[in-house]
VOVO-739682 format. One line per 10 residues: number of its first residue (from 0); their letters; for each residue x, y, z of C-alpha. Coordinates in nm, 2 decimals, decimal comma. Example, Ala and Ser with C-alpha at 12.3 -4.5 7.8 and 13.67 -1.06 7.14 Angstrom:
# residues 2
0 = AS = 1,23:-0,45:0,78 ~ 1,37:-0,11:0,71 $
END
This chain:
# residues 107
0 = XXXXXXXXXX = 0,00:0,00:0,00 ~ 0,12:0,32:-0,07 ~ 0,08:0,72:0,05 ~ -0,19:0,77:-0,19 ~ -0,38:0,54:-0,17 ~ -0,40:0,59:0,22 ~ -0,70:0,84:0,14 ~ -0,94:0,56:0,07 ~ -0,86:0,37:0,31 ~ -0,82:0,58:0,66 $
10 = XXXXXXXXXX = -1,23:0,66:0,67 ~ -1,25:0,31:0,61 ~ -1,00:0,20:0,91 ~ -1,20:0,49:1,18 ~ -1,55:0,31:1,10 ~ -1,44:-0,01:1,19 ~ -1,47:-0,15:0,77 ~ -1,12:-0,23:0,67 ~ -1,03:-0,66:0,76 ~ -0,84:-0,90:0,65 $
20 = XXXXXXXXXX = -0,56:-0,81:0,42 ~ -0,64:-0,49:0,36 ~ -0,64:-0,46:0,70 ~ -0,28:-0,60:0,78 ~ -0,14:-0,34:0,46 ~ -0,29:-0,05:0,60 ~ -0,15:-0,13:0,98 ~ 0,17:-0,20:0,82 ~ 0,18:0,11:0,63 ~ 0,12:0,37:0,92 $
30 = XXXXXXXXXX = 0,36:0,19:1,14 ~ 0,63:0,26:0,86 ~ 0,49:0,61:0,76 ~ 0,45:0,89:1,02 ~ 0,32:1,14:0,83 ~ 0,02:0,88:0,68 ~ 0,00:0,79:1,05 ~ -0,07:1,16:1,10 ~ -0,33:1,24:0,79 ~ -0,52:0,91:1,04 $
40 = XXXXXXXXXX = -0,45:1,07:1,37 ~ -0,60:1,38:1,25 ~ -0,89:1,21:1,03 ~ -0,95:1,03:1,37 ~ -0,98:1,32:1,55 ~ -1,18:1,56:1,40 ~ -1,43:1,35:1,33 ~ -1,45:1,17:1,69 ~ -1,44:1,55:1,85 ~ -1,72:1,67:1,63 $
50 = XXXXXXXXXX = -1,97:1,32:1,79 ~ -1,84:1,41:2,11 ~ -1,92:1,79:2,07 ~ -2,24:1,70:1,99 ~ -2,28:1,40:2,23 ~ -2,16:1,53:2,52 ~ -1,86:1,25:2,55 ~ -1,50:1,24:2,65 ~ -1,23:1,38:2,50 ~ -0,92:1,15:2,58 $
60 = XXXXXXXXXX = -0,92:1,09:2,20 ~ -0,61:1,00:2,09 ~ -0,54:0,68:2,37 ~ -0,85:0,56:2,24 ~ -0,70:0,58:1,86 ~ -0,42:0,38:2,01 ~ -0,61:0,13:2,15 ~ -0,82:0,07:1,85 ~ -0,47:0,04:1,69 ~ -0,42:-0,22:1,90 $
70 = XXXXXXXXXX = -0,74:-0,40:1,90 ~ -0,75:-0,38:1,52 ~ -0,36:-0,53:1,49 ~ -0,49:-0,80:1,71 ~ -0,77:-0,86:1,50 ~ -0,55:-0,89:1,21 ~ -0,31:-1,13:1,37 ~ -0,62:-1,34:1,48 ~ -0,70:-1,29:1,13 ~ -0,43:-1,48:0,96 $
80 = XXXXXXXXXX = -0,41:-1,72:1,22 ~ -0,77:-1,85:1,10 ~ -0,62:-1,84:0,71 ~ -0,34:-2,04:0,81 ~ -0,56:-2,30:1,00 ~ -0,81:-2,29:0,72 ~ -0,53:-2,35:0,46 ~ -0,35:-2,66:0,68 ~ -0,71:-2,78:0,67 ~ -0,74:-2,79:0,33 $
90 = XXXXXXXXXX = -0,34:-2,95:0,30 ~ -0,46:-3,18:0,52 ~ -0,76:-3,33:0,36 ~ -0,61:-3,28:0,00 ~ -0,36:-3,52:0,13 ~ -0,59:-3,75:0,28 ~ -0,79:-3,78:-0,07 ~ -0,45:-3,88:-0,23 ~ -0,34:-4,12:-0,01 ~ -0,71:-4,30:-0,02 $
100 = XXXXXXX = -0,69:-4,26:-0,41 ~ -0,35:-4,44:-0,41 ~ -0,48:-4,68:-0,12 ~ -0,75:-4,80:-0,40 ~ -0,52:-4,75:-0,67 ~ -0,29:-5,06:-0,53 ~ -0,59:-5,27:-0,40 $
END
């Protein structure tokens, strides 16, 4: 993923829609890129501040954009940890079909 492309994607990352791959890029990216990790931090910010303006809510905005950093880089992580199950799964019973095809193959 690169710098321009980051203007897509940051709305997407503050309402909770980017996942899976997508997701892992994007994280990637602002850990490697401070000034895309600012264009977020201030995306992040204006917007929450207006809801809380008008909602009456807190204002310790930016530790809650580094949790959701967090929680969102855990989500990936549990992310490709399910793809990599799902693809041993699918070694496993591919593997399984061959040795029963050879199994009747000899018999």
């Amino acid at each position: 993923m690169n710098c321009s492309e980051m203007d897509k994607y940051i709305p997407l990352f503050i309402d909770d829609k980017l996942a899976g791959d997508e997701l892992g890029e994007f994280l990637k990216h602002i850990d490697e890129c401070s000034s895309c990790l600012e264009e977020m931090e201030t995306s992040f910010l204006v917007k929450e501040a207006i809801v809380r303006l008008e909602n009456g809510g807190s204002f310790d905005l930016y530790s809650e954009l580094v949790d959701k950093i967090k929680v969102m880089k855990q989500c990936y992580s549990m992310h490709v940890t399910v793809d990599m199950i799902r693809r041993s799964i699918l070694v496993l019973a591919s593997l399984s079909i061959l040795s029963l095809l050879v199994w009747m193959a000899i018999m």
